[in-house]
C-alpha positions, 0 to 999 in steps of 0.5 A: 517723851514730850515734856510741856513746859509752862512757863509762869512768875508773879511779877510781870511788870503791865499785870502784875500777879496776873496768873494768880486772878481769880478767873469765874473763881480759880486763878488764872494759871488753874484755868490754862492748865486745865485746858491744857490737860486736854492735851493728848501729846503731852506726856507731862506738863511742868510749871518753870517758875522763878526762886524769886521769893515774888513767886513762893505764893504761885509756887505754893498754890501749884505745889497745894494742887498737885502741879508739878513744879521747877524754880530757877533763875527769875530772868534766865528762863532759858536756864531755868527750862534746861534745869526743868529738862534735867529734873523732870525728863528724860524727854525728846522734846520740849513744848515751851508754853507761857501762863498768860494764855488762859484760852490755849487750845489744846488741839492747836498744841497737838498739831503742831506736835504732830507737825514737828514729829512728822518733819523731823524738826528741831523747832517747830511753832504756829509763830513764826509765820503767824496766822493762830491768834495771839494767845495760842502761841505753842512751840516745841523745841528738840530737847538736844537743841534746847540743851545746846541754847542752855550752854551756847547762848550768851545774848541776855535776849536769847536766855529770856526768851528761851528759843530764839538761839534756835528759831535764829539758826535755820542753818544748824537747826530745822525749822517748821511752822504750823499755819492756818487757812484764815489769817487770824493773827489780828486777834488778841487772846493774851493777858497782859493789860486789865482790858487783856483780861477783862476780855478773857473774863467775858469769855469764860463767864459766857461760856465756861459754864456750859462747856468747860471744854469751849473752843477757839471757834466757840471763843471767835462766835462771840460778840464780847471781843475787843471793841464789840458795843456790848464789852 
C-alpha cells in the first residue's frame, strides 16, 4: 500500500490561510487535491494537519468534504507523519506531498513512485537533483524508514521537515532521484506570496474551465508566468 500524505496548516507566516483561498470558487487545498485523485499510484490520500486550534476550520472543511484527515504536533510534522502511518496504514511507502502545490501533477507523482519501487529505494524524490518546477516537489520514503526518523531524529530541523534524517544518510538509506531531459528548475509554481497565487490564479481561470485535468506542459504554453507583460 502506498499511503500519500498531504501535508497542510492555516498559519503559514508569508501567506497566511492560503490553503483555504478560494481558487475559481473552491479553496485552494480542494483544488490540489483534485489533481491529485488523478494519481494512479496512490492507494490513499491523507491530510497531516496540526491539533493547533488555527487549523480546527482546514480540519472541519476537509472532514465536511470527505478527506481523510490526521491532526498532530503544529511544528513536528515528522511526528505528525508517523502518527498519520499508524492511523491510516498499514502502508510500505509514504509519498510526502505539501499543500501549497495547487498545479501538482499527477503524472509526475506516478514516475517518481515508479521510480522508487523499481530501484528498491528507500527515499526517492524529483529534488534532489532539481530539474521539475518549484511546485512539483514529490518525495516518497519507505515506511520502515520513515518510522526510524520518527524515533531517531533529534535536530528540530530533521523533525519540521520530515525526510531530511533520510535524504542526509545515503550511508544507511538508498537514495534515488527523478530528473528530467529540460532543466526547468527556474520555474516557480509554489504559493507562498500573493504574487505566488496570483499566478497560479491566471493559470487556472485560463485553463481550468476547459480542461480541469490541465497539464504542466499546458501550464509552461502560457504567457501568464512571472514576468510576462500581460500579468
Amino acid at each position: 500500500m502506498i499511503l500519500g500524505m498531504l501535508q497542510a496548516r492555516m498559519s503559514s507566516t508569508r501567506l497566511p490561510g492560503k490553503v483555504m483561498r478560494d481558487l475559481l470558487g473552491r479553496p485552494m487545498i480542494d483544488r490540489q487535491i483534485e489533481r491529485l485523485r488523478r494519481a494512479e499510484s496512490l492507494d490513499r490520500l491523507v491530510v497531516a494537519t496540526s491539533d493547533d486550534a488555527s487549523d480546527d476550520p482546514l480540519a472541519e472543511h476537509l472532514e465536511r468534504e470527505g478527506v481523510d484527515v490526521f491532526r498532530g504536533p503544529l511544528t513536528d510534522v515528522l511526528a505528525r507523519f508517523s502518527g498519520a502511518l499508524e492511523r491510516f496504514g498499514p502502508a510500505e511507502h509514504v509519498v510526502r506531498l505539501t499543500a501549497d502545490c495547487p498545479l501538482a501533477d499527477w503524472r509526475v507523482l506516478d514516475q517518481v513512485v515508479r521510480l522508487h519501487l523499481a530501484e528498491g529505494n528507500d527515499y526517492t524524490s524529483n529534488d534532489l537533483v532539481r530539474t521539475f518546477p518549484h511546485g512539483l516537489d514529490v518525495e516518497i520514503v519507505r515506511a520502515e524508514a520513515l518510522q526510524t526518523a520518527a524515533s531517531e531524529a533529534v535536530d528540530p530541523a530533521e523533525r519540521e521537515h520530515v525526510t531530511p534524517f533520510v535524504y542526509n544518510r545515503p550511508d544507511r538509506f538508498k537514495l534515488g532521484c527523478l530528473t528530467q531531459a529540460v532543466d526547468r528548475s527556474a520555474e516557480r509554481w509554489t504559493v507562498d506570496t500573493p504574487n505566488d497565487f496570483a499566478f497560479v490564479q491566471r493559470v487556472y481561470e485560463r485553463l481550468y474551465p476547459a480542461n480541469p485535468a490541465f497539464t504542466s506542459e499546458d501550464v509552461l504554453a502560457l504567457d501568464c508566468r512571472h514576468g510576462a507583460e500581460d500579468a
